[in-house]
VOPAGU-2260 file (C-alpha; in pm, 1 decimal, decimal comma):
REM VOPAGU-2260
SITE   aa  ch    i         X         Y         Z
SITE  UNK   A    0   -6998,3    -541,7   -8570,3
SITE  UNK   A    1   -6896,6    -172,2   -8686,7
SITE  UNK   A    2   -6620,1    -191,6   -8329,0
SITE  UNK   A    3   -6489,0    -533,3   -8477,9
SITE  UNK   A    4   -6429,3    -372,2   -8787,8
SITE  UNK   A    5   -6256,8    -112,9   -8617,0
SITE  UNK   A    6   -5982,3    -345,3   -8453,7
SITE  UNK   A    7   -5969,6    -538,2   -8741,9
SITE  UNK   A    8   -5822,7    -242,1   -8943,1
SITE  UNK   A    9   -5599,4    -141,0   -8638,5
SITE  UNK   A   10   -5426,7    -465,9   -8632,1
SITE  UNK   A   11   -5391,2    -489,1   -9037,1
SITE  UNK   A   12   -5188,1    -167,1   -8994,7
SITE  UNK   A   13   -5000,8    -312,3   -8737,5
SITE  UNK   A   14   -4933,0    -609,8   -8903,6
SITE  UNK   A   15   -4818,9    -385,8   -9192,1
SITE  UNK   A   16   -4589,1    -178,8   -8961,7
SITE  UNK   A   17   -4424,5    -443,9   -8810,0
SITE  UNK   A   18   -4368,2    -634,2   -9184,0
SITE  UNK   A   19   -4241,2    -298,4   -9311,8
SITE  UNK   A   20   -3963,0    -250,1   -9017,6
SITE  UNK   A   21   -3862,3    -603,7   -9053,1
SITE  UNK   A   22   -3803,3    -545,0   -9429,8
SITE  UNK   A   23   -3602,2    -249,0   -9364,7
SITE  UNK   A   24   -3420,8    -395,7   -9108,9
SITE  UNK   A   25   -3323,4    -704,1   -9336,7
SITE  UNK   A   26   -3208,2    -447,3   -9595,2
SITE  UNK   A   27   -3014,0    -282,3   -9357,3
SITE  UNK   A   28   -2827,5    -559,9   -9222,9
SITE  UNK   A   29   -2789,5    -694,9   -9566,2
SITE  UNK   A   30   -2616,5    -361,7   -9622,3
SITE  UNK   A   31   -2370,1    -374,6   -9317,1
SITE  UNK   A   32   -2273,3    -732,3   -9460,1
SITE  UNK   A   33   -2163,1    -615,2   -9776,3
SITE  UNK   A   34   -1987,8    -277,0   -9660,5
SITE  UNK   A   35   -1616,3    -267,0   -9722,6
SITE  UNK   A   36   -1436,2    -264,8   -9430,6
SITE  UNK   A   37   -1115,1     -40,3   -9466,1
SITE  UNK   A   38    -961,4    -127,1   -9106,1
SITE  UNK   A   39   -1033,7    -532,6   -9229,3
SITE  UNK   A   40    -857,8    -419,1   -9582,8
SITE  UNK   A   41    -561,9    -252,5   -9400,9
SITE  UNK   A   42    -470,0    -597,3   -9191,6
SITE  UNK   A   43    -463,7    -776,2   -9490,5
SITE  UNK   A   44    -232,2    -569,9   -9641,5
SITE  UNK   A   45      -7,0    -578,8   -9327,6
SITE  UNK   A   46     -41,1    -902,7   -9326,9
SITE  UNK   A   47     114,7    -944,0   -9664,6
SITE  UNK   A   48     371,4    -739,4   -9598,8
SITE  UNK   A   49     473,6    -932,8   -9257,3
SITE  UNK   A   50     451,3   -1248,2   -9432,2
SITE  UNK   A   51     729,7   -1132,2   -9730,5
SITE  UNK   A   52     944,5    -960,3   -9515,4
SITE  UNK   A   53     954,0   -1309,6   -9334,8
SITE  UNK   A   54    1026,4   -1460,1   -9650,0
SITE  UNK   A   55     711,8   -1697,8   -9673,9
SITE  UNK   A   56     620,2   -1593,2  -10024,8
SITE  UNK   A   57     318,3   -1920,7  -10050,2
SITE  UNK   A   58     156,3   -1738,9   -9716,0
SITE  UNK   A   59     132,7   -1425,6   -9897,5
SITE  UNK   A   60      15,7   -1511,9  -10263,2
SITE  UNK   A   61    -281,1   -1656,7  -10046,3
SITE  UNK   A   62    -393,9   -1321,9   -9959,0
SITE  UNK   A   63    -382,1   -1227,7  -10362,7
SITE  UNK   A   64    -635,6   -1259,0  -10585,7
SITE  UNK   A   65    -544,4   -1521,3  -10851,8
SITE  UNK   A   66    -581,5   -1256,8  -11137,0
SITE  UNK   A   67    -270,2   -1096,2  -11019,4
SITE  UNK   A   68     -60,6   -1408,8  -10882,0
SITE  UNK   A   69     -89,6   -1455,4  -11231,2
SITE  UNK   A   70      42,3   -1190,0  -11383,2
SITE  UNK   A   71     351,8   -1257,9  -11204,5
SITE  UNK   A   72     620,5   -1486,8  -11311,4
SITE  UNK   A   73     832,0   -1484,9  -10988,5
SITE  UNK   A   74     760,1   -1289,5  -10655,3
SITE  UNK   A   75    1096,5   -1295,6  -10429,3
SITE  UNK   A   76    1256,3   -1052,5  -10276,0
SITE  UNK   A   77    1569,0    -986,2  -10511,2
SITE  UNK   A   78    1869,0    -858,4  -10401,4
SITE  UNK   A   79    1712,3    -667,1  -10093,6
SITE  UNK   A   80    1450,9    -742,0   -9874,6
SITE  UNK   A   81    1212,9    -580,6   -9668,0
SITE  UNK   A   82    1282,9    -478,0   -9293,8
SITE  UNK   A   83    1027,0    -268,9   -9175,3
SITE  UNK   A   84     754,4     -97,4   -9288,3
SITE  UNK   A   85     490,1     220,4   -9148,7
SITE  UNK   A   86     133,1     312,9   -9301,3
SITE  UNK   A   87     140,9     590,8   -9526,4
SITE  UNK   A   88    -219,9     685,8   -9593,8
SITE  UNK   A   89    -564,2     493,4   -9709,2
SITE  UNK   A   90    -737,0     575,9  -10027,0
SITE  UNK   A   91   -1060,5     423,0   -9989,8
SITE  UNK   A   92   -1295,4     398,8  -10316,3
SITE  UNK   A   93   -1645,2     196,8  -10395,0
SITE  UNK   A   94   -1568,3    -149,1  -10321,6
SITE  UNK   A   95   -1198,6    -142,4  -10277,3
SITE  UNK   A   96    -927,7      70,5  -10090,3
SITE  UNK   A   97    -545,1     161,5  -10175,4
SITE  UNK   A   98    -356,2     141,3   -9854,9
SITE  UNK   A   99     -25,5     301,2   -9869,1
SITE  UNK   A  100     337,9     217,5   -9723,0
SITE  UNK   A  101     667,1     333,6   -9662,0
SITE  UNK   A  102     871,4      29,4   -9669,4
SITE  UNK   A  103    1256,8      -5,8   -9611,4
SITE  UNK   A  104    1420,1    -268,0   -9780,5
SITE  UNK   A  105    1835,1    -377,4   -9706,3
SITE  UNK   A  106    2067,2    -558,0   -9875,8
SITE  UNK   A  107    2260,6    -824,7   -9694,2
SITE  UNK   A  108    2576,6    -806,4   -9929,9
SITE  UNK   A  109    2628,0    -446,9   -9887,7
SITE  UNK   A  110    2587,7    -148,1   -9774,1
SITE  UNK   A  111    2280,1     -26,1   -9916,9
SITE  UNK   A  112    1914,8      21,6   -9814,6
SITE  UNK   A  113    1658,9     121,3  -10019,5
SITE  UNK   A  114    1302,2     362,8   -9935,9
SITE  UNK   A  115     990,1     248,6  -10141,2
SITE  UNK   A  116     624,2     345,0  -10123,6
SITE  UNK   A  117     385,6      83,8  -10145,1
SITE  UNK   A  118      40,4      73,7  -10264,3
SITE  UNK   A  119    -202,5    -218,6  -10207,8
SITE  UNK   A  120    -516,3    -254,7  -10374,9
SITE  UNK   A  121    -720,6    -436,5  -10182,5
SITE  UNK   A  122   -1098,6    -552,0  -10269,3
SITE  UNK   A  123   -1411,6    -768,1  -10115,6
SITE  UNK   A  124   -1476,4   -1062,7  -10321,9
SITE  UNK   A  125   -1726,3   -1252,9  -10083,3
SITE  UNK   A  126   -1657,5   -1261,7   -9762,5
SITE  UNK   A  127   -1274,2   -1205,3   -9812,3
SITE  UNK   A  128   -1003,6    -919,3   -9888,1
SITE  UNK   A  129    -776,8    -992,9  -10145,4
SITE  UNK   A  130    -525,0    -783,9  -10271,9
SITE  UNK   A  131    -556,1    -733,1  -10624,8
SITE  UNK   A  132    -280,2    -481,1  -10723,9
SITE  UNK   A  133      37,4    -410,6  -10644,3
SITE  UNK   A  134     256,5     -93,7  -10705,8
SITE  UNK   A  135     614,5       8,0  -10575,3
SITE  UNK   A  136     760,5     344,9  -10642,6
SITE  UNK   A  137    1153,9     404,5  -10519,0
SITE  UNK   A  138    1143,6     714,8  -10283,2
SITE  UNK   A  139    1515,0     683,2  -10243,6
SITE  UNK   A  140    1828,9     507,0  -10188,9
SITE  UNK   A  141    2138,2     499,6   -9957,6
SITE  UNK   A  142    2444,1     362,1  -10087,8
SITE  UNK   A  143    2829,4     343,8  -10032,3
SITE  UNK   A  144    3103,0     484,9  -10269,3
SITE  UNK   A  145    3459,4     408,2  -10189,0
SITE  UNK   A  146    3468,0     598,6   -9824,3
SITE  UNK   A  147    3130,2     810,3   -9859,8
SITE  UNK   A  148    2763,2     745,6   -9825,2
SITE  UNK   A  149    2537,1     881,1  -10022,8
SITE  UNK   A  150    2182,5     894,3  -10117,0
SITE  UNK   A  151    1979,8     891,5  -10484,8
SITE  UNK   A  152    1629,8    1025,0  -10528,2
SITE  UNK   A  153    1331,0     895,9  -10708,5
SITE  UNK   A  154    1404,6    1137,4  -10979,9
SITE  UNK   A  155    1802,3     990,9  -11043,8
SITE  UNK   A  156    2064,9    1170,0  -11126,0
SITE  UNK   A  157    2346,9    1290,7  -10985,9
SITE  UNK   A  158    2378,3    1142,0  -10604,3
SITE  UNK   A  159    2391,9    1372,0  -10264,0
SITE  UNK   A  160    2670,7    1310,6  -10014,4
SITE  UNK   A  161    2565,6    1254,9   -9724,3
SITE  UNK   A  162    2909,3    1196,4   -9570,7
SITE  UNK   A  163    3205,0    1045,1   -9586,3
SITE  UNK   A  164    3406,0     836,4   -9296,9
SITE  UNK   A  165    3629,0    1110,3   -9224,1
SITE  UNK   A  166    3317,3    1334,4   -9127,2
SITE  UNK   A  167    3205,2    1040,5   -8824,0
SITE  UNK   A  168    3296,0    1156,7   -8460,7
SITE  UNK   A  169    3649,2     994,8   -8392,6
SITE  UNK   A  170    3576,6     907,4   -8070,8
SITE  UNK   A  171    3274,7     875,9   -7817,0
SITE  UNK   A  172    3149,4     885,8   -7484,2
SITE  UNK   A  173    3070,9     514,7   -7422,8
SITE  UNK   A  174    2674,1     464,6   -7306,4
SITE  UNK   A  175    2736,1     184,8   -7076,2
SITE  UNK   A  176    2971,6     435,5   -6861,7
SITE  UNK   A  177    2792,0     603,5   -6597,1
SITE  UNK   A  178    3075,0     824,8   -6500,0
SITE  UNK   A  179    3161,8    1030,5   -6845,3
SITE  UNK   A  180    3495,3    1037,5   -6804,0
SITE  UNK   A  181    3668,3     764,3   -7087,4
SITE  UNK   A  182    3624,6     842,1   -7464,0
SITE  UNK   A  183    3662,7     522,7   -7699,7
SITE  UNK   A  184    3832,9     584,1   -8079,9
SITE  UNK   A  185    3533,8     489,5   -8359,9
SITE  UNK   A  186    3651,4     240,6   -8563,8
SITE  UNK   A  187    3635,4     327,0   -8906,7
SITE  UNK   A  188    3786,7      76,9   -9136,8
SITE  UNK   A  189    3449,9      58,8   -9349,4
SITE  UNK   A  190    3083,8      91,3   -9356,9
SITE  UNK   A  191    2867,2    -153,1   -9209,4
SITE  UNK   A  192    2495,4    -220,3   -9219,3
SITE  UNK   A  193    2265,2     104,8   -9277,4
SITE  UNK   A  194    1895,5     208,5   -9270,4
SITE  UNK   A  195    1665,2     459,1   -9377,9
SITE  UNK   A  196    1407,4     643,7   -9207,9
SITE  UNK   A  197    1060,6     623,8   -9353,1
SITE  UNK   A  198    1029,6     983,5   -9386,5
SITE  UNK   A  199    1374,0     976,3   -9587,8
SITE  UNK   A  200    1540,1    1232,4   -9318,7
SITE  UNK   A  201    1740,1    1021,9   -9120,8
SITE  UNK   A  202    1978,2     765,4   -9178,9
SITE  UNK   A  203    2109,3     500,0   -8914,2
SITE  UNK   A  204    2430,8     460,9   -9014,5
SITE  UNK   A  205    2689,2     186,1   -8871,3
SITE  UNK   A  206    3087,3     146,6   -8928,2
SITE  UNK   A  207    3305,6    -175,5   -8819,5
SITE  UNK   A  208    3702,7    -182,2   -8768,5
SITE  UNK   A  209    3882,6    -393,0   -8523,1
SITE  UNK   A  210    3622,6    -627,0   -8408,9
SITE  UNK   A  211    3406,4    -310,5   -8292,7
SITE  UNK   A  212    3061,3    -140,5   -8454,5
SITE  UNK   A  213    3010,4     221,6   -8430,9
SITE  UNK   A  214    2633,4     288,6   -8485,6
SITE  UNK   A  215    2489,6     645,4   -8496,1
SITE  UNK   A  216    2224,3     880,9   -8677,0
SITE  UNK   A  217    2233,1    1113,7   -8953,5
SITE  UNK   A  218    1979,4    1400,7   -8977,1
SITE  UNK   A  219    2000,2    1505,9   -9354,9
SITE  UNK   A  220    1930,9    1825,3   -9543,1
SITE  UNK   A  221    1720,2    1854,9   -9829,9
SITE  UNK   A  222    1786,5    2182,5   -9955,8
SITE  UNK   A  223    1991,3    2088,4  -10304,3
SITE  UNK   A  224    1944,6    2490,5  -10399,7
SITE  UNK   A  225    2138,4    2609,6  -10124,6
SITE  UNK   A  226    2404,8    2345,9  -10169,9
SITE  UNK   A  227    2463,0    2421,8  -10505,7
SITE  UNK   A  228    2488,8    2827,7  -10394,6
SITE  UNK   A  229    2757,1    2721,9  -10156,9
SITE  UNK   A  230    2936,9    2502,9  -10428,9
SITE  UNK   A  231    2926,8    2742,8  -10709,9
SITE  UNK   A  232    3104,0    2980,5  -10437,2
SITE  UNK   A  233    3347,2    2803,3  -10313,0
SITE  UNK   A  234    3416,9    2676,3  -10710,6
SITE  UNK   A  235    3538,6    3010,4  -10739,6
SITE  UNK   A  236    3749,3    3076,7  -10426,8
SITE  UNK   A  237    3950,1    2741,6  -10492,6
SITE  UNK   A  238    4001,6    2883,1  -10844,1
SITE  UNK   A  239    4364,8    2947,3  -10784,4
SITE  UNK   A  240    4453,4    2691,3  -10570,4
SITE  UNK   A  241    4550,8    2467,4  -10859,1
SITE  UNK   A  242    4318,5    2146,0  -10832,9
SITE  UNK   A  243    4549,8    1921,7  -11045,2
SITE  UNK   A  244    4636,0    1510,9  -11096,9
SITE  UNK   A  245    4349,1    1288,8  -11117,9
SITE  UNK   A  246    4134,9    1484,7  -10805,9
SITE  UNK   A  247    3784,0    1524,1  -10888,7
SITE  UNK   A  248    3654,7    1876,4  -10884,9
SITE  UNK   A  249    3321,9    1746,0  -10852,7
SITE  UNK   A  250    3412,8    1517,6  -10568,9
SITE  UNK   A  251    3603,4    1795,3  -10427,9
SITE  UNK   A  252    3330,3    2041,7  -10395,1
SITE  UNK   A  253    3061,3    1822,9  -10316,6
SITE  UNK   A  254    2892,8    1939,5   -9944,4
SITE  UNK   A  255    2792,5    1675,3   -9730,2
SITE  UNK   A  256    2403,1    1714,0   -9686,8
SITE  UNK   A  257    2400,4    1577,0   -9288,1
SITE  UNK   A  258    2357,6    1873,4   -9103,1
SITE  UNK   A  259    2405,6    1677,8   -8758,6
SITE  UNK   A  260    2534,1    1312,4   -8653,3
SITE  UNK   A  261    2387,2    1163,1   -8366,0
SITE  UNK   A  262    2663,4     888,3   -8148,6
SITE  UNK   A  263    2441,7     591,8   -7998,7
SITE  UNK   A  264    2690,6     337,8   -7921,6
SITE  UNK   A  265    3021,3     106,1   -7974,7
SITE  UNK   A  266    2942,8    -250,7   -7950,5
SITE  UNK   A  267    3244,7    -487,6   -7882,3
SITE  UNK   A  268    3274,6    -877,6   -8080,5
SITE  UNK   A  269    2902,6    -890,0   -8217,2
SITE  UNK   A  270    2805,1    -893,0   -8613,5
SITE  UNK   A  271    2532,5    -644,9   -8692,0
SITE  UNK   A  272    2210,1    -729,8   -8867,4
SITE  UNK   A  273    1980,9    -491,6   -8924,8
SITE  UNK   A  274    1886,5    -120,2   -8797,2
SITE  UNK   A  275    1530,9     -50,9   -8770,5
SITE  UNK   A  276    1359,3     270,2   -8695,6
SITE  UNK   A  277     996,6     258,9   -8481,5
SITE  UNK   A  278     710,7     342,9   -8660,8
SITE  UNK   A  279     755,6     743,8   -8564,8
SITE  UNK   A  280    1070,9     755,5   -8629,3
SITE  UNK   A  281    1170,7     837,7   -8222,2
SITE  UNK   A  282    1371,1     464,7   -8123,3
SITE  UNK   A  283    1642,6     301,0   -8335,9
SITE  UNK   A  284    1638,9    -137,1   -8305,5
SITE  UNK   A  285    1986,0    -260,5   -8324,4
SITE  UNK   A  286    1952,6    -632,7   -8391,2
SITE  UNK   A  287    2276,0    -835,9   -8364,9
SITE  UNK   A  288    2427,9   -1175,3   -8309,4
SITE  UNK   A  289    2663,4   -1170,0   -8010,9
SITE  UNK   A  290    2947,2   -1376,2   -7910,7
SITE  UNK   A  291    2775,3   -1662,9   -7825,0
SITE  UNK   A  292    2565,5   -1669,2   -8179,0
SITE  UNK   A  293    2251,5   -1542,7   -8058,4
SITE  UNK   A  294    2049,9   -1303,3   -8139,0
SITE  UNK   A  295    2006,6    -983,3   -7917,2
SITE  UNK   A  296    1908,5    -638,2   -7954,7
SITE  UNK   A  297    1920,9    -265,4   -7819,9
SITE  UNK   A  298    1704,7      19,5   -7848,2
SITE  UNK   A  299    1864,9     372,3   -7870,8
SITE  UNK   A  300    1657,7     758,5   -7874,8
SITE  UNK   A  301    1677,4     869,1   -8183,3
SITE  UNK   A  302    1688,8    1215,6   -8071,4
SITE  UNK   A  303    1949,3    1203,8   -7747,5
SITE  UNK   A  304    2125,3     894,9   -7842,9
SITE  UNK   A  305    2090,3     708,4   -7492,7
SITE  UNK   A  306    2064,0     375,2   -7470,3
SITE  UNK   A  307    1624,5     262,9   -7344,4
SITE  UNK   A  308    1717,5      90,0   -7003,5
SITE  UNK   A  309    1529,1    -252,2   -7072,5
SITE  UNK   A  310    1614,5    -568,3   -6864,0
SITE  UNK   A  311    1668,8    -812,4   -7147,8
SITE  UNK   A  312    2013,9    -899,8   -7032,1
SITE  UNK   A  313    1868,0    -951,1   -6671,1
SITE  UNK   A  314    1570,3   -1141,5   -6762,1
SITE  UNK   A  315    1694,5   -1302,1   -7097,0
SITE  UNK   A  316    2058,2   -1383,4   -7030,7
SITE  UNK   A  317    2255,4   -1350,7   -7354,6
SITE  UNK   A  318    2422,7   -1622,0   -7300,4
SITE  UNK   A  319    2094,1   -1855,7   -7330,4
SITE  UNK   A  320    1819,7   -1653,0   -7488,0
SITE  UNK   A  321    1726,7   -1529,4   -7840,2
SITE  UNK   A  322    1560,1   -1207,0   -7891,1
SITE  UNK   A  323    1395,9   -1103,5   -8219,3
SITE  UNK   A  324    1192,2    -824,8   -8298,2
SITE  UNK   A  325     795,2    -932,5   -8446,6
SITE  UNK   A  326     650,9    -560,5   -8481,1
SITE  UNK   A  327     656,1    -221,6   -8324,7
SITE  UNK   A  328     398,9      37,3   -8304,3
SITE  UNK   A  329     462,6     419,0   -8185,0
SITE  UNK   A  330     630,3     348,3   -7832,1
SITE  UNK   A  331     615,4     -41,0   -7824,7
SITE  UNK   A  332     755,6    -299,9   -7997,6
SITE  UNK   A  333     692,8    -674,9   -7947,9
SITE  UNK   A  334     983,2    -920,5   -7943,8
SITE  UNK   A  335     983,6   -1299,3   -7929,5
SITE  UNK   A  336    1208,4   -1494,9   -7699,0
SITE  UNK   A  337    1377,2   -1814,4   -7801,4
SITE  UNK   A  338    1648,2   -2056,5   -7596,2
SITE  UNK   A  339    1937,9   -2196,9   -7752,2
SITE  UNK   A  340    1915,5   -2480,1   -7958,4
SITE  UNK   A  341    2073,7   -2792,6   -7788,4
SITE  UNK   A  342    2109,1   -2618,4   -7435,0
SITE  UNK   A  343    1951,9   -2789,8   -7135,8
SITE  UNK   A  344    1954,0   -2532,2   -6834,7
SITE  UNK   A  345    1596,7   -2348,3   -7040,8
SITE  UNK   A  346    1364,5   -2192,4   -6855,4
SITE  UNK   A  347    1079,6   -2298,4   -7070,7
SITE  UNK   A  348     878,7   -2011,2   -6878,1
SITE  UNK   A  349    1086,8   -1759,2   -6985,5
SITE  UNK   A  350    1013,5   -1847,5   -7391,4
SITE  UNK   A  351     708,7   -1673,7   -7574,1
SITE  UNK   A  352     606,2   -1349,0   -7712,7
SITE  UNK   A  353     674,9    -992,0   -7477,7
SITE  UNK   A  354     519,9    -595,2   -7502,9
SITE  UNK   A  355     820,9    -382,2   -7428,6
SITE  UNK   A  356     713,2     -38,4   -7354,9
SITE  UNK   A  357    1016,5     211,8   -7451,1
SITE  UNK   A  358     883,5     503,6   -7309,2
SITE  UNK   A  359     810,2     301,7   -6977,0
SITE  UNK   A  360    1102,0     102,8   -7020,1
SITE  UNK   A  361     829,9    -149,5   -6917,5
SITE  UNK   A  362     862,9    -530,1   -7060,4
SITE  UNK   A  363     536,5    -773,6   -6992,3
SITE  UNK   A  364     502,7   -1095,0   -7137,0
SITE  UNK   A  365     188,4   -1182,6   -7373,4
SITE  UNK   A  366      -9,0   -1463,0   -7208,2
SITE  UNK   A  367    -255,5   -1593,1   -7514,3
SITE  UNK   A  368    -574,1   -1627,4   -7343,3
């Protein structure tokens, strides 16, 4: 009787044990249900982002939460609109998380291009992220003034040179040569498209003349102190040179604030669309329509200038194929690849989504599995 006892209190504590872990365990998985996910939060804003710089403005007010749709009487992109974008940093807080951008935005009716940082709220309501709050601040912007660019801060004021069309190389070693020998003249009748690195150092910078595109890089200076030293100086050794008529002193003594211009490339009968720098800053994507109205691209170092050796005229002929850039990451970028509308010789094989490595110079089709 006394050993039944016995095993009868050995199998109550059991019982209790097991009860007690299963508790714990239901707590704790309860927990991991409700736990904010910051990597989830982050796609969501990206996603938002992707779906306005595509334009598709009913996609994206999905992913807000109706409080702030409406506090919003219009969402559209304005005069400029977004071209690519690279994470900034995450703030992540009880329940919610501020994930932070640097997003370019260009205008298609001039030369002008625009840095903003970007900072999504995003919470859990649910199951779901939503992004609840929105806030833009303007880092800086590029901008053309008769025959000089030139670039604003956040703060306003009076704008930095950058440089002016007479400071562009006049003429080039063209990339497509592999003997170095023939220099083409730049054309320089005007400023084309331009972009803005996300860091707000470099600038891609493109002119047009005579059915040709000169596209290269400018690495800019920040240092406004030592710029005005070198004006107030040379203010007073022009002193008796008799600045007179309607010359600008200002305009005169204003130092262009590119300490070095990189030359990618002259492209011949194409209309440029936009110039996009990878994620870390290291590849420029010139996107264009070419002769035949389609759209291609190249990818230039940012650093040497050379042109990435990637097959796309050998395995997308230019005179069939579309090729438009989806996203990039740090050394890849992902294109899609489109025929010509109302051409019959398509290799429907050939159409879908492709990886190009840069650094590899590697391009693999995505097979969706």
């Amino acid at each position: 009787m006394k050993n039944r006892k016995i095993i009868m209190c050995y199998l109550l504590v059991i019982m209790n044990l097991f009860l007690l872990s299963c508790s714990k365990k239901e707590i704790h998985e309860e927990a991991n249900i409700d736990l904010f996910n910051p990597k989830a939060a982050s796609e969501v804003a990206k996603d938002y982002l992707n779906y306005v710089k595509e334009n598709n403005i009913e996609e994206a007010n999905n992913l807000c939460t109706d409080q702030l749709i409406s506090k919003n009487k219009e969402i559209s992109m304005g005069g400029t609109r977004i071209i690519s974008y690279a994470p900034d940093n995450l703030i992540e807080s009880s329940g919610s998380a501020y994930i932070l951008f640097n997003v370019v935005r260009n205008s298609e009716s001039e030369s002008r291009c625009d840095l903003d940082n970007y900072a999504i709220k995003v919470v859990k309501i649910g199951d779901e992220y939503k992004i609840d709050e929105i806030k833009s601040i303007n880092k800086k912007q590029v901008f053309v003034r008769d025959r000089s660019l030139r670039v604003i801060g956040e703060d306003g004021g009076k704008s930095d040179l950058i440089l002016t069309l007479n400071n562009l190389p006049r003429d080039i070693y063209l990339s497509e040569n592999k003997v170095m020998l023939y220099k083409e003249q730049t054309p320089n009748e005007k400023f084309g498209p331009i972009s803005i690195g996300y860091r707000g150092q470099k600038v891609a910078i493109s002119t047009i003349g005579d059915n040709k595109s000169f596209i290269s890089i400018a690495y800019m200076e920040e240092s406004k102190e030592a710029q005005a030293q070198a004006q107030s100086e040379e203010a007073g050794g022009s002193a008796d040179k008799g600045i007179t008529g309607s010359t600008n002193l200002e305009e005169v003594l204003d130092k262009p604030i590119a300490k070095k211009v990189i030359s990618l490339d002259i492209l011949d009968n194409i209309k440029l669309q936009d110039l996009i720098f990878s994620k870390e800053e290291e590849y420029l994507i010139v996107s264009y329509l070419n002769s035949n109205s389609l759209n291609r691209m190249n990818v230039y170092s940012t650093s040497k200038g050379d042109l990435i050796k990637l097959k796309f005229n050998e395995m997308f002929p230019e005179d069939k194929y579309n090729i438009a850039l989806k996203e990039f990451d740090k050394n890849t970028i992902t294109i899609e690849v489109t025929g010509k509308t109302k051409l019959d010789n398509i290799n429907k094989e050939v159409i879908g989504n492709y990886k190009v490595n840069m650094e590899e110079e590697e391009i693999e089709k995505i097979f969706n599995s």
